[in-house]
C-alpha positions in Angstrom: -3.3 -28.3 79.6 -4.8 -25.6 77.6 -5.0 -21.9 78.8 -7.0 -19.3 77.7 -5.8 -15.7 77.5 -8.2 -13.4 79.9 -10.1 -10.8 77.7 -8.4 -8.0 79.0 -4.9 -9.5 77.3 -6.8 -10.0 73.9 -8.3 -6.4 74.0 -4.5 -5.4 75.0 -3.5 -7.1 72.0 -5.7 -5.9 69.4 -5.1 -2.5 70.3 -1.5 -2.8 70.3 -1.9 -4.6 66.5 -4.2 -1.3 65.4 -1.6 1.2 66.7 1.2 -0.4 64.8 -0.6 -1.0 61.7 -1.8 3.4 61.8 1.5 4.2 62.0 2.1 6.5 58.4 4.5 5.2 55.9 7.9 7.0 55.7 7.8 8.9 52.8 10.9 9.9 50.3 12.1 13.2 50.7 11.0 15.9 48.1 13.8 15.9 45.1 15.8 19.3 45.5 14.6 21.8 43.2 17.2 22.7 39.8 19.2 25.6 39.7 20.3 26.2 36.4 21.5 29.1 34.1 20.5 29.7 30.5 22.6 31.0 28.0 21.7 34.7 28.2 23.3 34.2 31.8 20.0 34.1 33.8 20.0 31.9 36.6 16.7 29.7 37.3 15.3 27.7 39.8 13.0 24.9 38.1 11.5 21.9 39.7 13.8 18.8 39.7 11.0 17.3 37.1 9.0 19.6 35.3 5.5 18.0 34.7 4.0 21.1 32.5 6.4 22.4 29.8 5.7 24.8 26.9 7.6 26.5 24.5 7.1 30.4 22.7 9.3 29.7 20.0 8.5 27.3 17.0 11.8 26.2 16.9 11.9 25.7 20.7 8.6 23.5 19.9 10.2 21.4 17.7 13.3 20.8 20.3 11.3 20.0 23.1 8.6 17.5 20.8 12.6 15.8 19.6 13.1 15.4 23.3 10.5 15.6 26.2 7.8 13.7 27.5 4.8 15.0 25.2 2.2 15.0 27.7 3.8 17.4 29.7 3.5 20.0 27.0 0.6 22.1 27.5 0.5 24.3 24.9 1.8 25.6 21.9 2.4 29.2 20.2 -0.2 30.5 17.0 3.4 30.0 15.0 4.4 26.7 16.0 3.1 24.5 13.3 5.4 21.2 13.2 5.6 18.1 14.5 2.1 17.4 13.2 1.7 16.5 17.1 1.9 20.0 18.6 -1.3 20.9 16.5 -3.4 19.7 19.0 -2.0 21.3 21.8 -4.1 24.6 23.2 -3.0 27.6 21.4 -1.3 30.3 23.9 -0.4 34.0 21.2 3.0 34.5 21.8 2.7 37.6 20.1 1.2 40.1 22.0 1.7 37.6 24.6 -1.2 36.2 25.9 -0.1 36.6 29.7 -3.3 36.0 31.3 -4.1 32.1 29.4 -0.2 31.5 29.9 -0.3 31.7 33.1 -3.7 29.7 33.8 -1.9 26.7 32.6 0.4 26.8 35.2 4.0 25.9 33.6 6.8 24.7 35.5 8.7 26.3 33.1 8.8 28.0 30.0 11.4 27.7 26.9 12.2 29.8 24.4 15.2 31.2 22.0 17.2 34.5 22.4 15.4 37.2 20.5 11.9 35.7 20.1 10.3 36.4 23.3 11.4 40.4 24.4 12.9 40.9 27.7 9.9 42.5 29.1 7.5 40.0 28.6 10.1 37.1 29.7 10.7 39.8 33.1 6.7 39.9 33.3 6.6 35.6 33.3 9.5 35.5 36.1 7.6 38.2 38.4 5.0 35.7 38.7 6.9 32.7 39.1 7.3 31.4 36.2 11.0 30.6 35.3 11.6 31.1 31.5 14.4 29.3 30.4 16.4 31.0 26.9 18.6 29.0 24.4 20.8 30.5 21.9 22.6 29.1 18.8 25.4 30.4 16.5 26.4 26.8 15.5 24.7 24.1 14.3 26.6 21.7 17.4 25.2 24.6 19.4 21.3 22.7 18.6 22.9 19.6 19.7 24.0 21.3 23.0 20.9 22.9 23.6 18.9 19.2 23.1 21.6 17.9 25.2 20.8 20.9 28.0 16.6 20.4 27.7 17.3 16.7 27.8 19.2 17.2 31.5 16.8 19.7 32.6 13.6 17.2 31.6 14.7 14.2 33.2 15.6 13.0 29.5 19.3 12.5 29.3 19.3 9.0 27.9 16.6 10.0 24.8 18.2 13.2 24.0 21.9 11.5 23.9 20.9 9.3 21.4 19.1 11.9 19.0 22.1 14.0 19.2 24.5 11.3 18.6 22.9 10.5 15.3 22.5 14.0 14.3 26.4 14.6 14.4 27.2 11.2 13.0 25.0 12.2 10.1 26.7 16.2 10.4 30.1 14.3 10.1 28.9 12.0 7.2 27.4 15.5 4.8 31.1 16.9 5.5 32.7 13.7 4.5 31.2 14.3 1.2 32.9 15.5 -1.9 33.0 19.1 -2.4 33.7 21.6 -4.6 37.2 23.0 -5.1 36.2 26.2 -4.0 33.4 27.6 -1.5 30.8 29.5 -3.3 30.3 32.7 -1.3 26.4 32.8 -0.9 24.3 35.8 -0.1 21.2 34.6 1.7 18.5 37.4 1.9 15.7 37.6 4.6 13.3 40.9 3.3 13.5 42.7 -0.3 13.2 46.6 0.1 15.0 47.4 2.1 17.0 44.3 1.5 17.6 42.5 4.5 20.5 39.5 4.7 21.6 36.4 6.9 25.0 38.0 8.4 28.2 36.7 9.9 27.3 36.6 12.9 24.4 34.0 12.2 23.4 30.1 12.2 23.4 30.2 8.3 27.0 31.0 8.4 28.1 27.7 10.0 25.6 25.7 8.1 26.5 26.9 4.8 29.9 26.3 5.9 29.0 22.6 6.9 27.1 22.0 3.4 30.2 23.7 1.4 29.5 26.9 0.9 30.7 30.2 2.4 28.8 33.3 3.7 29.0 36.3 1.2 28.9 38.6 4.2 32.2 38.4 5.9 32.0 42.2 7.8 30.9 41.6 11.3 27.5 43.9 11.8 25.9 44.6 15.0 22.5 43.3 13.9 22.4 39.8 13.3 20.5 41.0 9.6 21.8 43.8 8.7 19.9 45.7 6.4 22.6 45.8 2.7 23.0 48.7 0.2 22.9 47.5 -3.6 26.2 48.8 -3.5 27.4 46.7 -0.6 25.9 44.0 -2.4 27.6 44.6 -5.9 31.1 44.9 -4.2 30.0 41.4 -2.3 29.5 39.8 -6.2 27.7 36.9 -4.4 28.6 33.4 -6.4 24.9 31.9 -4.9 21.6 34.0 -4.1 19.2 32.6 -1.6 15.7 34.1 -1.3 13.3 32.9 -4.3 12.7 30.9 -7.3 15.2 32.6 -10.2 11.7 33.6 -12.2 9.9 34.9 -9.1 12.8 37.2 -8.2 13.6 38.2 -11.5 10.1 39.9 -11.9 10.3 41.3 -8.2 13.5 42.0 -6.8 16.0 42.0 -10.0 13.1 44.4 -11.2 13.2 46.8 -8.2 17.3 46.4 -8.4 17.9 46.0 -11.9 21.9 47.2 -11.4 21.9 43.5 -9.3 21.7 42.2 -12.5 25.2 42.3 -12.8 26.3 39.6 -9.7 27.3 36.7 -10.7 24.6 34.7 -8.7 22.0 36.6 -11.3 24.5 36.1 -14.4 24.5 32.2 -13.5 20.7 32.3 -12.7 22.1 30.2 -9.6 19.4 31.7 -7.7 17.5 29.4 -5.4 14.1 29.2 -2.8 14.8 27.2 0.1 12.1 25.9 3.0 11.7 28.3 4.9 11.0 26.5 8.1 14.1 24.6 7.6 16.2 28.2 7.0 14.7 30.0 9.8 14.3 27.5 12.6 17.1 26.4 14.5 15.8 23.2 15.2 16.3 19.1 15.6 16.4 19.4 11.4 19.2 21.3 11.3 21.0 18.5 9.0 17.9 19.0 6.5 18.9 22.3 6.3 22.3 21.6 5.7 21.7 18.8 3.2 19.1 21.5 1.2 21.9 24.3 1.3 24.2 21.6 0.2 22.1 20.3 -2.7 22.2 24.2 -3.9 25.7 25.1 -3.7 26.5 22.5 -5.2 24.2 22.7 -8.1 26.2 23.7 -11.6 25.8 27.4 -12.9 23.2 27.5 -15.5 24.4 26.8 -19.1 
């Protein structure tokens, strides 16, 4: 026999059905936020993945294009000019800082290398909430670190692992390379009058040691680039010159300093231009630069 559920129990029924079905989904709990510090020593809080990045260094650029997600960079500085990518990012100055269009694109966080951005602009950023995270690099393995460190921070362990693991293979393989029997001491100079130099206490110094060469400036200044007398320089008796073509120089700088004449560097005309983004960025194509300093110190003295 067949029996038919009253109304009342079917009503009951449905409604009970509805309720359960309206009940909201459990939802995963928000990832904890990173705490991190840089290494000028400040200590961040960024969130656990940063969806809108930008950089206000060209070198930091080029570091975060080798590594991050692309789409979450927002933006790019009036300097930064390489991948061919980051061209067609929106433009934020970087100097003057251009506070008020940084901060309308709403970064999670903001990257940049010791001595690009000043203290008082990166103080201005954090008072409204945006962290500002600073790399620094005295080393060439100090670039791997740093990819390593933006890699972590990005949610990109795995991809910036892998780029650093075939940079130092290929780091290992330049200093596996025959080299000459004795390190040219190379002067590398940044501005002619007054004349301006890559010191000790700089990344050229580890990557002309990687490439074979030494730094001709041994004395350990306060100022990363110290400014040189001619003097200074003539006691230095630098083996290599960096800074400009031989001909261009001699008609500029040997002009203006004609006692340099007398270094060997100028003697041997082993006097070399280099790319400048290569020299002055510490960057993912740091073994470019080596391999160009390389290529130079390596070159024979005129005959």
């Amino acid at each position: 026999m067949i029996r038919f559920l009253s109304p009342l129990l079917v009503l009951s029924c449905l409604l009970a059905a509805c309720q359960s079905n309206d009940k909201p989904a459990a939802t995963a709990p928000a990832e904890a936020p990173q705490h991190v510090t840089d290494d000028v020593g400040h200590q961040l809080t960024i969130p656990a993945r940063p969806r809108r990045i930008m950089s206000l260094a060209a070198s930091m650029t080029e570091m975060l294009y080798a590594v991050a997600d692309t789409s979450t960079i927002v933006a790019r500085t009036q300097v930064c000019d390489y991948p061919q990518a980051a061209l067609r990012k929106r433009v934020i100055n970087s100097y003057p800082l251009d506070l008020e269009g940084l901060v309308a694109l709403h970064p999670d966080v903001v990257f940049t290398t010791e001595g690009i951005t000043s203290l008082d602009d990166i103080a201005r950023l954090e008072k409204l909430g945006i962290p500002v995270y600073c790399q620094r690099y005295t080393t060439a393995h100090d670039i791997l670190r740093g990819l390593n460190d933006l890699g972590r921070i990005l949610g990109r362990s795995a991809q910036a692992k892998k780029l650093t693991d075939s940079l130092r293979a290929e780091l290992r393989a330049v200093q596996q390379l025959p080299r000459p029997t004795q390190a040219p001491a190379v002067l590398a100079i940044t501005w002619q009058d007054p004349i301006y130099v890559y010191g000790e206490n700089t990344l050229f110094t580890d990557k002309i040691r990687l490439a074979g060469g030494k730094n001709a400036v041994t004395e350990h200044f306060a100022q990363p680039y110290p400014a040189l007398t001619r003097e200074y320089i003539l006691k230095l008796n630098p083996d290599v010159l960096i800074g400009g073509r031989f001909g261009e120089l001699d008609s500029t700088f040997f002009k203006k300093y004609p006692e340099l004449k007398r270094i060997k560097a100028y003697q041997t005309r082993r006097v070399y231009d280099v790319t400048g983004d290569l020299m002055e960025r510490p960057s993912p194509r740091v073994v470019q630069s080596v391999r160009e300093l390389q290529r130079l110190v390596w070159a024979p003295p005129a005959s």
